[in-house]
PATORVO-919032 format. One line per field, with one value per residue (C-alpha): z, y, x; residue number from 1. Coordinates in pm, 1 decimal, padded with zeros to 6 digits. Layout:
<pts>
zz <- c(Z, ...)
yy <- c(Y, ...)
xx <- c(X, ...)
pos <- c(NUM, ...)
</pts>
This chain:
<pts>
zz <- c(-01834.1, -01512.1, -01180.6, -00820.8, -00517.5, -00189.9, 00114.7, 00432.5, 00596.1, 00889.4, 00954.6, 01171.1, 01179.3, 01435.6, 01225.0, 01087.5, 00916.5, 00623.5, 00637.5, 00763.6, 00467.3, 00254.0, 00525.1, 00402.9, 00017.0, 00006.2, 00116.4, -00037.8, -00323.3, -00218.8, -00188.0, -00440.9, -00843.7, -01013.1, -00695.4, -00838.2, -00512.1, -00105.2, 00118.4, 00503.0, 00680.5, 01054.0, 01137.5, 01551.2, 01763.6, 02029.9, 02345.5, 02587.5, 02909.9, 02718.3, 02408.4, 02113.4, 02000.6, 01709.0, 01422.7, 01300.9, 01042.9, 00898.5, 00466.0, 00246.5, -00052.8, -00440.0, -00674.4, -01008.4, -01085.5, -01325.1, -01609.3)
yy <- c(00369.7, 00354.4, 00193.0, 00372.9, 00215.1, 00403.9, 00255.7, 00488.6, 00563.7, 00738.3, 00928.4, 01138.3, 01386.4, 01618.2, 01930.8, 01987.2, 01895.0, 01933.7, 01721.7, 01444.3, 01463.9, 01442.9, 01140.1, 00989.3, 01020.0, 00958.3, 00615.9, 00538.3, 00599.6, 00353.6, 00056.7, 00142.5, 00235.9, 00518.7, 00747.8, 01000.3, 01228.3, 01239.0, 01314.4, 01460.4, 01266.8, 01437.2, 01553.4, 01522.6, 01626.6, 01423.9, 01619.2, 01555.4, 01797.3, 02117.7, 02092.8, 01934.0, 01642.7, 01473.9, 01601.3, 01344.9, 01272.6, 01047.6, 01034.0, 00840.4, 00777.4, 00696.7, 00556.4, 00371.1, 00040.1, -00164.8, -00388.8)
xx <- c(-00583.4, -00404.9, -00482.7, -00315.5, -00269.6, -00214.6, -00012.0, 00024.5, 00377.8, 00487.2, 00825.8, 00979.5, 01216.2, 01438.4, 01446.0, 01082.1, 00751.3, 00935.7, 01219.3, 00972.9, 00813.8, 01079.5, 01212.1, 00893.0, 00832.3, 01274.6, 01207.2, 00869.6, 01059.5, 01325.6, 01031.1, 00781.0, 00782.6, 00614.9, 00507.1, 00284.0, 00217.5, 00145.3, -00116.1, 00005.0, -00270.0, -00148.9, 00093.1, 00213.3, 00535.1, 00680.6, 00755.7, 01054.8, 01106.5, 00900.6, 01077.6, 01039.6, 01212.7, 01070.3, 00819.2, 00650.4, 00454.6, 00173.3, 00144.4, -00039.8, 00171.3, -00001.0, 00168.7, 00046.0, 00068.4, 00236.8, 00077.8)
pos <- c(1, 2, 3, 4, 5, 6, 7, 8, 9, 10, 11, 12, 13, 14, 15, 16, 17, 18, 19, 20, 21, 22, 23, 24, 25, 26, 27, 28, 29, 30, 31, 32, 33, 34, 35, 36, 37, 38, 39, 40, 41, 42, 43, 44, 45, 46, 47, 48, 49, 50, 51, 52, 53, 54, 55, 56, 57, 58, 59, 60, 61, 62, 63, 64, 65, 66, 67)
</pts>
């Protein structure tokens, strides 16, 4: 049996949605061990003189836990 824990992060990213979430579960990764998947909780884009300049994004991240 197997016990997950989920932690919520938020990235951002000039290009996309996409590469945001990448951003994201790229340094989740980095932190914790054994991340299993992600949730995109919202997603939101920061706006600068009509144009976008930052996608960000809000995930919650699983991942299991050690013995």
């Amino acid at each position: 049996m197997s016990i997950a824990k989920i932690t919520e992060i938020s990235a951002t990213s000039s290009k996309g949605f996409e590469e945001a979430i990448r951003a994201g579960i790229n340094r989740a990764n980095k932190t914790l061990k054994n991340v299993k998947g992600a949730w995109v909780n919202s997603m939101k884009v920061d706006v600068e003189n009509g144009r976008i300049r930052q996608y960000r994004v809000s995930l919650r991240i699983t991942f299991v836990l050690e013995d």
